[in-house]
C-alpha positions in Angstrom: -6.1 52.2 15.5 -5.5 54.6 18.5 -2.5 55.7 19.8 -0.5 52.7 18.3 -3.4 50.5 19.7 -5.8 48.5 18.1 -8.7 46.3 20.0 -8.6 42.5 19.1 -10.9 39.8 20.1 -11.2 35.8 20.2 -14.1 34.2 20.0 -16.0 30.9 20.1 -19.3 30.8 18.9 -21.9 27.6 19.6 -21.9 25.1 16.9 -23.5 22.7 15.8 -21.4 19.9 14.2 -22.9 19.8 10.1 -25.3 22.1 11.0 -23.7 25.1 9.0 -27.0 27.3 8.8 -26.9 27.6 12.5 -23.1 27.7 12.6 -23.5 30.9 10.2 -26.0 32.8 12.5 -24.3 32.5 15.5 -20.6 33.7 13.8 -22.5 36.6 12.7 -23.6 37.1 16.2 -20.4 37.0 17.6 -19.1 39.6 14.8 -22.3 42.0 15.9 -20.9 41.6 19.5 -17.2 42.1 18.5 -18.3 45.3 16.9 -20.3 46.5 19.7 -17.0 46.0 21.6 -15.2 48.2 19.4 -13.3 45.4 18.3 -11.0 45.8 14.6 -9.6 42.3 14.6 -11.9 39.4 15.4 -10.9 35.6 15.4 -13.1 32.5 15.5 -12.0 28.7 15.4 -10.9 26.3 13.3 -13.8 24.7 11.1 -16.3 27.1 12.6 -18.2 27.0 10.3 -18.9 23.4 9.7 -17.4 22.1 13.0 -14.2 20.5 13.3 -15.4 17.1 14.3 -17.7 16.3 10.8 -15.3 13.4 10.0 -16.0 11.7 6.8 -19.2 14.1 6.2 -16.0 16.4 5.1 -16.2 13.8 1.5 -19.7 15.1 1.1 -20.4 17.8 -1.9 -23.3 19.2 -0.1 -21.4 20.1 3.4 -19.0 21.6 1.2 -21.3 23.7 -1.1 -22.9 24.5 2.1 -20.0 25.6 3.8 -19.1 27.7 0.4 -22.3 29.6 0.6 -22.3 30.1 4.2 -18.9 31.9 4.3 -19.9 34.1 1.3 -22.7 35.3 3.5 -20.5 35.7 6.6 -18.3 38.1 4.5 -21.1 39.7 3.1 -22.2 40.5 6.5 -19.3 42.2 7.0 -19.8 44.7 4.4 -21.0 47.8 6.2 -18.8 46.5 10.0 -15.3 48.2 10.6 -13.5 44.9 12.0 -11.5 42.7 10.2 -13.1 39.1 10.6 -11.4 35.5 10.1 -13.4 32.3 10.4 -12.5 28.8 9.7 -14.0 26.7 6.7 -13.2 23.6 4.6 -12.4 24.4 1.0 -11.9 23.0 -2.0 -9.4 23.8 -4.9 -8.5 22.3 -7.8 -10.1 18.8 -6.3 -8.5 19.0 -3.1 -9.6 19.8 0.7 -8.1 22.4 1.9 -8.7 23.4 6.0 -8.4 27.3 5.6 -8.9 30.4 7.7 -10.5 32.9 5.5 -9.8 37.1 6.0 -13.2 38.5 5.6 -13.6 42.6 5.8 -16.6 44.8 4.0 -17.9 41.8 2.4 -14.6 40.8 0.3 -12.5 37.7 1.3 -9.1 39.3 1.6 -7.3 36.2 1.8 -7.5 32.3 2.6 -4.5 31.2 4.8 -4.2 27.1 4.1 -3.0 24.8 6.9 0.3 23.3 6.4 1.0 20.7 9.4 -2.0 18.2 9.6 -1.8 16.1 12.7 -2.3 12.6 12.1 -2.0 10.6 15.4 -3.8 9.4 18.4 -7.1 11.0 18.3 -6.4 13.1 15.4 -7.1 12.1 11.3 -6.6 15.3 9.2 -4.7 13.7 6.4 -7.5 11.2 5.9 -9.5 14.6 4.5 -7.1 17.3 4.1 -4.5 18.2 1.8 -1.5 20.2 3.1 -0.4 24.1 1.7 2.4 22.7 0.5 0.1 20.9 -2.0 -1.3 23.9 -3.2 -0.6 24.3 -7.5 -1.6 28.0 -7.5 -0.9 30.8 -4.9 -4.9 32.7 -5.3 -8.6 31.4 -6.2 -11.0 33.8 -8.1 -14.0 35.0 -6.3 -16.2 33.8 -9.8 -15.0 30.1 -8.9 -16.7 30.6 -5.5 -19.2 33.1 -6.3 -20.5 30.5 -9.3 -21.0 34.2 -11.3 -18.5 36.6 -13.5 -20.0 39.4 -12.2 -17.6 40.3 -8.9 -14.3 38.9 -9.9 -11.1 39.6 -7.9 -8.1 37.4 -7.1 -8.1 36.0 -3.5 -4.6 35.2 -2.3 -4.0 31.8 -1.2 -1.1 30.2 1.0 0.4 29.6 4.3 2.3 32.8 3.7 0.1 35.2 3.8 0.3 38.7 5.5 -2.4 41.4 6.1 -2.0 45.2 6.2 -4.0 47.4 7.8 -3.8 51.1 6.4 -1.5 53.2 8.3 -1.1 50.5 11.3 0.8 47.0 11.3 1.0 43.8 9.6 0.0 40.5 11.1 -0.8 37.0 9.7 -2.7 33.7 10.8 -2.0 30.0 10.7 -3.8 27.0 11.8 -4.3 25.1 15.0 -1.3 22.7 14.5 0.8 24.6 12.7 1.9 26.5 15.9 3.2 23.1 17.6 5.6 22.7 14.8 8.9 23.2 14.9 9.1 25.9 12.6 5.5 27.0 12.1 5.1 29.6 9.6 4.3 32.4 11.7 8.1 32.5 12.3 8.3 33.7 8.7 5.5 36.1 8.9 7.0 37.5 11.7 10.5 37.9 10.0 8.6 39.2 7.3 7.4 41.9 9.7 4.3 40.9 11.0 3.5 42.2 14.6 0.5 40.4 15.3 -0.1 36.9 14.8 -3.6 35.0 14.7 -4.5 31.5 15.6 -7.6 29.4 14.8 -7.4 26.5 16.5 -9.6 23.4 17.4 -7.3 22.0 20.1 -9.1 19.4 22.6 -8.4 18.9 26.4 -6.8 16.4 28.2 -4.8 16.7 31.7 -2.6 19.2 31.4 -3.2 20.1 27.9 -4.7 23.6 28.6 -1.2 24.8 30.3 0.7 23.6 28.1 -1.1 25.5 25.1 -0.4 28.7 27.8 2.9 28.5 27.9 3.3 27.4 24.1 1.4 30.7 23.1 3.2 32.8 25.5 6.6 31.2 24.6 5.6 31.8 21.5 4.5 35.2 21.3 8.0 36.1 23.3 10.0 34.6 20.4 8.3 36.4 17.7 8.5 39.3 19.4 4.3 40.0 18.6 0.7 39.6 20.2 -1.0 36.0 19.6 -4.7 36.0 19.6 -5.8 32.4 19.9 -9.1 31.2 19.7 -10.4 27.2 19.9 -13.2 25.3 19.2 -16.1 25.1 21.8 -17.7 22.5 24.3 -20.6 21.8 21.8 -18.2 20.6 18.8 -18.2 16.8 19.1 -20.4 14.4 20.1 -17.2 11.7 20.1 -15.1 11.1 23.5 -12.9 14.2 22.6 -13.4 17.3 24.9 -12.8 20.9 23.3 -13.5 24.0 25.8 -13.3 27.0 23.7 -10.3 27.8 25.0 -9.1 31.8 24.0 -5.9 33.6 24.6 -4.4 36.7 24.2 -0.3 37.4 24.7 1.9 39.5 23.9 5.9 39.3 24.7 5.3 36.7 26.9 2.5 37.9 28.9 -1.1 36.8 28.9 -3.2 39.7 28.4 -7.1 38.1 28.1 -8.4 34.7 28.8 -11.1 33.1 29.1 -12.7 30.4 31.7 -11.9 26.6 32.0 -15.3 26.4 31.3 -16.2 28.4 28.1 -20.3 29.0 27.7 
């Protein structure tokens, strides 16, 4: 934080769909290159860390308990790195699937934002896998239950309604993908709550047209909450179905586009 300025960045790493080893490496490269931007806020997309696109391979314990250990490593790669980081990841709690995007910052998980509106029509089947945040029986997870050891316990909040703080700065929050098409996503409530700065991780495909209407939703958006968006979406190598993502990444604030990225994301 300078001036009443802080650098944010979206990002969209290459995946691998299943492959969460190589998933892993390549977030943590994008979090090395964040910091050597002098980034503070970095945001990746949806499922990162599995790939949005695994399908029924989302019922399978060991994508799961890969993805588990995978995103304790990502946050404990953040340990000694001044940037807050958020990455998607599939989680389970109290025997449900949860699609989550997890605050990560000096090698804690701050928080784990739940998704509340899963799409379930034409192309897309969240419901078939996923439970909604408004399923959730407890608002925070211990980091034993994840960790699999007593030894560094802390409560992890966990909700739609979450909102970060960052010492002697703002307040922002993040939701999921969907949940900004919805007619009242809950970023409208963080931002009456007071939060400034509003993150999106996002695994949106393309079709004609779609990529300017997720431009003007975001900026519309961003206008009516009266904050900056910071959107980032799920890459070119995330499906090998007929669905076309292109890592599309947006920043806006009041109504204005302030960074973007190509049609074409490499």
């Amino acid at each position: 934080m300078r001036h009443g300025f802080v650098k944010v960045a979206a990002a969209t790493p290459d995946i691998r769909v299943a492959d969460v080893e190589f998933n892993k490496e390549n977030i943590c490269r994008g979090i090395e290159e964040a910091e050597k931007a002098n980034a503070k806020i970095l945001v990746f997309p949806e499922l990162c860390v599995t790939g949005y696109t695994c399908s029924d391979l989302f019922d399978h314990a060991v994508l799961l308990k890969a993805a588990k250990k995978a995103l304790l490593e990502i946050a404990e790669f953040t340990r000694d790195r001044d940037l807050l980081v958020f990455v998607g990841v599939p989680l389970e709690v109290d025997g449900k699937l949860y699609n989550v995007a997890a605050a990560l910052n000096h090698g804690k998980i701050l928080g784990l934002t739940t998704k509340t509106f899963l799409p379930n029509y034409n192309e897309f089947y969240e419901k078939r896998w996923f439970s909604s945040a408004r399923e959730l029986s407890t608002d925070h997870i211990y980091a034993s239950e994840l960790l699999g050891s007593e030894e560094c316990d802390y409560a992890i909040p966990l909700g739609n309604n979450l909102i970060y703080h960052l010492p002697d700065a703002f307040c922002f929050g993040a939701e999921i993908c969907e949940d900004l098409w919805a007619p009242i996503p809950p970023s409208a409530f963080m931002a009456m709550s007071g939060a400034e700065l509003i993150l999106n991780l996002s695994a949106s495909n393309d079709t004609i047209g779609k990529r300017e209407y997720r431009e003007k939703l975001v900026k519309e958006k961003s206008t009516s909450l009266m904050c900056t968006y910071l959107y980032a979406s799920a890459g070119a190598n995330e499906s090998t179905t007929d669905l076309i993502f292109s890592g599309h990444c947006m920043i806006c604030e009041g109504g204005k586009m302030l960074a973007e990225n190509s049609r074409i994301a490499e």
